[in-house]
C-alpha positions as CSV (number, residue, x, y, z in Angstrom):
1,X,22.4,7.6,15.9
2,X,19.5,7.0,18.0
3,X,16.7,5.8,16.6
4,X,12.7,4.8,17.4
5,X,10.4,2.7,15.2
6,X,6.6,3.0,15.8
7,X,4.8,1.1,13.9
8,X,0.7,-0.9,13.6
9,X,0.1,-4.3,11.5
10,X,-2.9,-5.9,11.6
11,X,-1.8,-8.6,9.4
12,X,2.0,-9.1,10.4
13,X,3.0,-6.9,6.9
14,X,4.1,-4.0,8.4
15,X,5.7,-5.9,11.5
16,X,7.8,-7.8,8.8
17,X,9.4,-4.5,7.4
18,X,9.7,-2.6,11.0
19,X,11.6,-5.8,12.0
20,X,14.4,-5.4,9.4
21,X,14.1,-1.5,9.3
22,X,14.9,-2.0,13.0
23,X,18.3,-4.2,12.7
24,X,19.7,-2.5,9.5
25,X,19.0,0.8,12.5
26,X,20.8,-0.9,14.9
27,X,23.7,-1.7,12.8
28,X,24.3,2.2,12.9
29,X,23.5,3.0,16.7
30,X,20.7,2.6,19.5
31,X,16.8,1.5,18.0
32,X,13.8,1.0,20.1
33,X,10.9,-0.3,18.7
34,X,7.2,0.2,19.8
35,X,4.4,-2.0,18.4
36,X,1.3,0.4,18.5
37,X,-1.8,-1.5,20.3
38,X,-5.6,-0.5,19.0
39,X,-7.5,-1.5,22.5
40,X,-11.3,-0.9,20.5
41,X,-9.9,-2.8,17.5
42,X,-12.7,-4.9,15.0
43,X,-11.2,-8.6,13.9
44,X,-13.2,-7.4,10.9
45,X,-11.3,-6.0,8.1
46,X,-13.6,-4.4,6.5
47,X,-14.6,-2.4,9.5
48,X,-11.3,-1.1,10.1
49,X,-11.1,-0.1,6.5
50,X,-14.5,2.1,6.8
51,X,-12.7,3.6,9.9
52,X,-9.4,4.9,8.0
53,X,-11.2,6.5,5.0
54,X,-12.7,8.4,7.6
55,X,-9.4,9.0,9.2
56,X,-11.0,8.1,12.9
57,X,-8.5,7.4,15.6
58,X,-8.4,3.5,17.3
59,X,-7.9,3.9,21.3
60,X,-4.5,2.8,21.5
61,X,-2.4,1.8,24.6
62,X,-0.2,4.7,25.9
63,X,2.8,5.1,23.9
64,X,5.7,4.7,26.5
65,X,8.1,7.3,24.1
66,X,9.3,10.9,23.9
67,X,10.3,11.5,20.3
68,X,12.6,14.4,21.7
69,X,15.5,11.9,22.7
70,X,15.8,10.5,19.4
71,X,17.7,11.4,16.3
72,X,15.4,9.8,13.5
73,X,11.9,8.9,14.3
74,X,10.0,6.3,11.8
75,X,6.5,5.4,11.7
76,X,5.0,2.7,9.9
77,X,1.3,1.7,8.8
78,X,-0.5,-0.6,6.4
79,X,-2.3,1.7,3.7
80,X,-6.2,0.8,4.2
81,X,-8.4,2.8,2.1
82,X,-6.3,5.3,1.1
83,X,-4.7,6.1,4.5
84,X,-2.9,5.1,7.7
85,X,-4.8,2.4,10.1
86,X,-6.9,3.7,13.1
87,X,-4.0,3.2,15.1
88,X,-1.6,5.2,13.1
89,X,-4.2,8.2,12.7
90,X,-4.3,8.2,16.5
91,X,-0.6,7.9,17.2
92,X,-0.4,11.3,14.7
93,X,-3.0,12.9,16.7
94,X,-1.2,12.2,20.5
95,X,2.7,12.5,19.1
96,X,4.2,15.6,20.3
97,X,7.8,16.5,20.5
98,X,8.2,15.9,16.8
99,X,9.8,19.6,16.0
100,X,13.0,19.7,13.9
101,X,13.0,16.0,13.9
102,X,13.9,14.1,11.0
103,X,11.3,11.0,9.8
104,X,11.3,8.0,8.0
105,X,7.9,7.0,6.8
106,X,6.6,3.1,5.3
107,X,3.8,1.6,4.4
108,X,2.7,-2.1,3.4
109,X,0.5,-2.3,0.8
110,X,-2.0,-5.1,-1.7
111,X,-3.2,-3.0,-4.6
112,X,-0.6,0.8,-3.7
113,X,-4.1,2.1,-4.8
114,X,-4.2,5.1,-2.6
115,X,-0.3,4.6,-1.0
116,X,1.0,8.3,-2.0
117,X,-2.2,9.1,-0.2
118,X,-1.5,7.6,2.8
119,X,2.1,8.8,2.7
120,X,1.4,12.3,2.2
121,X,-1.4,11.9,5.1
122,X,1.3,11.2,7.6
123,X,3.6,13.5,6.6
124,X,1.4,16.3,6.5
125,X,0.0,15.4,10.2
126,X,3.7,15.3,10.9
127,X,4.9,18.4,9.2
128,X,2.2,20.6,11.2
129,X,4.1,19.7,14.3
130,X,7.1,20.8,13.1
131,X,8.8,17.8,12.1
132,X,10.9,18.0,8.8
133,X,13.5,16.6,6.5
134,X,11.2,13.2,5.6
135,X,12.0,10.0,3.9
136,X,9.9,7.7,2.9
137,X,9.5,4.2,1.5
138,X,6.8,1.8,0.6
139,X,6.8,-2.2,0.3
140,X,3.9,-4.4,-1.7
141,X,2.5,-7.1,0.5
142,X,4.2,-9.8,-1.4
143,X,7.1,-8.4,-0.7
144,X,7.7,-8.0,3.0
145,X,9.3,-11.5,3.5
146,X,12.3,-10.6,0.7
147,X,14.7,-9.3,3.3
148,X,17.1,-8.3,0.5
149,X,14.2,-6.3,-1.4
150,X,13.1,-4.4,1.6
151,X,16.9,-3.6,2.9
152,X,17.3,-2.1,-1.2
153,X,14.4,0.0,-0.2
154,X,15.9,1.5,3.4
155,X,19.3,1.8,2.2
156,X,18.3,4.1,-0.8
157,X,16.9,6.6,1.9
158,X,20.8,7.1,2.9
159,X,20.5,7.1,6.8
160,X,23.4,7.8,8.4
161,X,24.6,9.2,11.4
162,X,25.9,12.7,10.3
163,X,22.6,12.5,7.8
């Protein structure tokens, strides 16, 4: 199985969980994984935030990756007000090549106030290029760093070759 993670964090959250998603991957074929870069990015939390309840797109560095020569495809973001990051909303926007392809889809989250939201957000982006058969998974902030926890969480979704 080949497989590509793409992925924001602002805080190192969401890194944490694409990190193991990325070797329990490996353990059943090829995994690349691509670190999404906001180039117009605030330090200031709170200025993100305003910009993901309004669903506007960060400028990100080109994405060196065609989703057509991969088996699974997973996409990561932290939930911030009730959707994907800046980042994440312009990485949905740009991806193309998605048809027929199946996705895995995590979050990080403090509160999970507004993380179905987010979820269903990216899937629905997702779903009106023509990608299908979704999995999805979520992990609490204080939670990333529990290897064991998060690896419970991925291996639930079943991903296996033949899958």
């Amino acid at each position: 199985m080949k497989s590509a993670i793409v992925y924001y964090s602002f805080s190192g959250n969401t890194k944490k969980v694409a990190a193991i998603l990325a070797e329990y991957l490996g353990s059943l074929g090829e995994v690349i994984t691509i670190e999404l870069k906001a180039c117009d990015e605030s330090g200031n939390f709170f200025a993100q935030c305003l910009r993901a309840i309004c669903h506007r797109q960060a400028k990100i560095e080109p994405v060196p990756l065609d989703p057509r020569s991969f088996d699974l495809l997973c996409l990561g973001s932290p939930v911030w007000a009730f959707g994907p990051a800046p980042a994440i909303n312009a990485y949905l926007e740009q991806c193309v090549g998605v048809e027929d392809k199946q996705v895995v889809l995590f979050t990080t989250y403090g509160s999970g106030t507004g993380n179905t939201r987010c979820l269903n957000y990216m899937q629905t982006a997702l779903s009106r290029k023509g990608a299908e058969g979704f999995r999805r998974f979520s992990i609490q902030q204080f939670k990333v760093g529990d290897k064991e926890f998060v690896l419970s969480k991925i291996k639930k979704m079943r991903l296996r070759p033949q899958d």
